[in-house]
C-alpha positions as CSV (number, residue, x, y, z in Angstrom):
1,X,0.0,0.0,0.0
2,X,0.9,3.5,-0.6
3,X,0.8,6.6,2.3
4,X,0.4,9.6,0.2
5,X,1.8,12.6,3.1
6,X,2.6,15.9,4.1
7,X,5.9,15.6,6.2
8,X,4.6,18.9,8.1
9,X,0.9,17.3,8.1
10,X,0.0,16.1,11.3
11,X,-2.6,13.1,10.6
12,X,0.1,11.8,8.6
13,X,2.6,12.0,11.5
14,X,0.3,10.0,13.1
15,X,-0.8,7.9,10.4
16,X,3.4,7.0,9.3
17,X,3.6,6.6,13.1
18,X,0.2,4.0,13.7
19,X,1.4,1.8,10.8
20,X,5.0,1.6,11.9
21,X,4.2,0.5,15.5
22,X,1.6,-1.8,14.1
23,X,4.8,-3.6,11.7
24,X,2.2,-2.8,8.4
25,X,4.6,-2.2,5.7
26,X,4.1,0.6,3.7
27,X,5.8,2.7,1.1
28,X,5.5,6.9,2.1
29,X,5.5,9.2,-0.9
30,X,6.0,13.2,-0.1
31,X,4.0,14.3,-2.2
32,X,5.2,18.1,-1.8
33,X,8.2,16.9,-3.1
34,X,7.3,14.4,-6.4
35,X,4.5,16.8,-8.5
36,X,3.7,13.7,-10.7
37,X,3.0,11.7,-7.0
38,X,0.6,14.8,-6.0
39,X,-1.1,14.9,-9.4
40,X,-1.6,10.9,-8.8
41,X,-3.3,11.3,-5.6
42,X,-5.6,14.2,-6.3
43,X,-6.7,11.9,-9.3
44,X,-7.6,8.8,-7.1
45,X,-8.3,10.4,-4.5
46,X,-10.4,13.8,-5.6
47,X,-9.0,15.8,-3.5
48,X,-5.6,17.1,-2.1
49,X,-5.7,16.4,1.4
50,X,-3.5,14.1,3.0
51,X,-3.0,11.4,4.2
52,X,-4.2,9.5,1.3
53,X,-3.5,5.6,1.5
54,X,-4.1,3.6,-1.6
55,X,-4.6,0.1,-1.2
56,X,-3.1,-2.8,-4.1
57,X,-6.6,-3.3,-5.0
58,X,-7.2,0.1,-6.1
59,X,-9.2,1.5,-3.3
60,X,-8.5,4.8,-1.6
61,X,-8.9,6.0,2.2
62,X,-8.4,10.1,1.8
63,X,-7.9,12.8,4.3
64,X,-8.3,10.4,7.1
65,X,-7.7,10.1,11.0
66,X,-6.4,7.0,12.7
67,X,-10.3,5.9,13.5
68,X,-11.0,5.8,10.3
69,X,-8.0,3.8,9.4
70,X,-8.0,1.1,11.7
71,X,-12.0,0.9,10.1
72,X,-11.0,0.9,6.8
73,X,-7.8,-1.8,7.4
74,X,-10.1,-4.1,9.2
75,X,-13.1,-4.1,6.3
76,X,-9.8,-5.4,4.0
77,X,-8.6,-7.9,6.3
């Protein structure tokens, strides 16, 4: 899965920091620093709010909070 952050953006502090302690890999993209990374989220996602994770299966949890996370991991489990 892919975390689509903010370094500065606090739900994705906590988001990086939820997933870590949980051992869920995960690959982080900045997007403030890849343009073609940003333009990918804010077409999956609709929006330009982060976090955005994108799942291998193609679906997307956007502008999230750790609630809604842990929700939306354990529907794909």
């Amino acid at each position: 899965m892919t975390l689509y952050i903010k370094p500065w953006c606090p739900w994705c502090i906590d988001a990086v920091k939820w997933l870590n302690k949980r051992g869920i890999e995960f690959k982080s993209v900045d997007v403030l620093s890849d343009s073609r990374a940003y333009e990918h989220m804010r077409k999956i996602s609709h929006q330009s709010l982060t976090p955005t994770l994108e799942m291998p299966d193609g679906s997307v949890l956007a502008d999230f909070d750790i609630r809604q996370i842990e929700r939306f991991l354990g529907e794909k489990k």
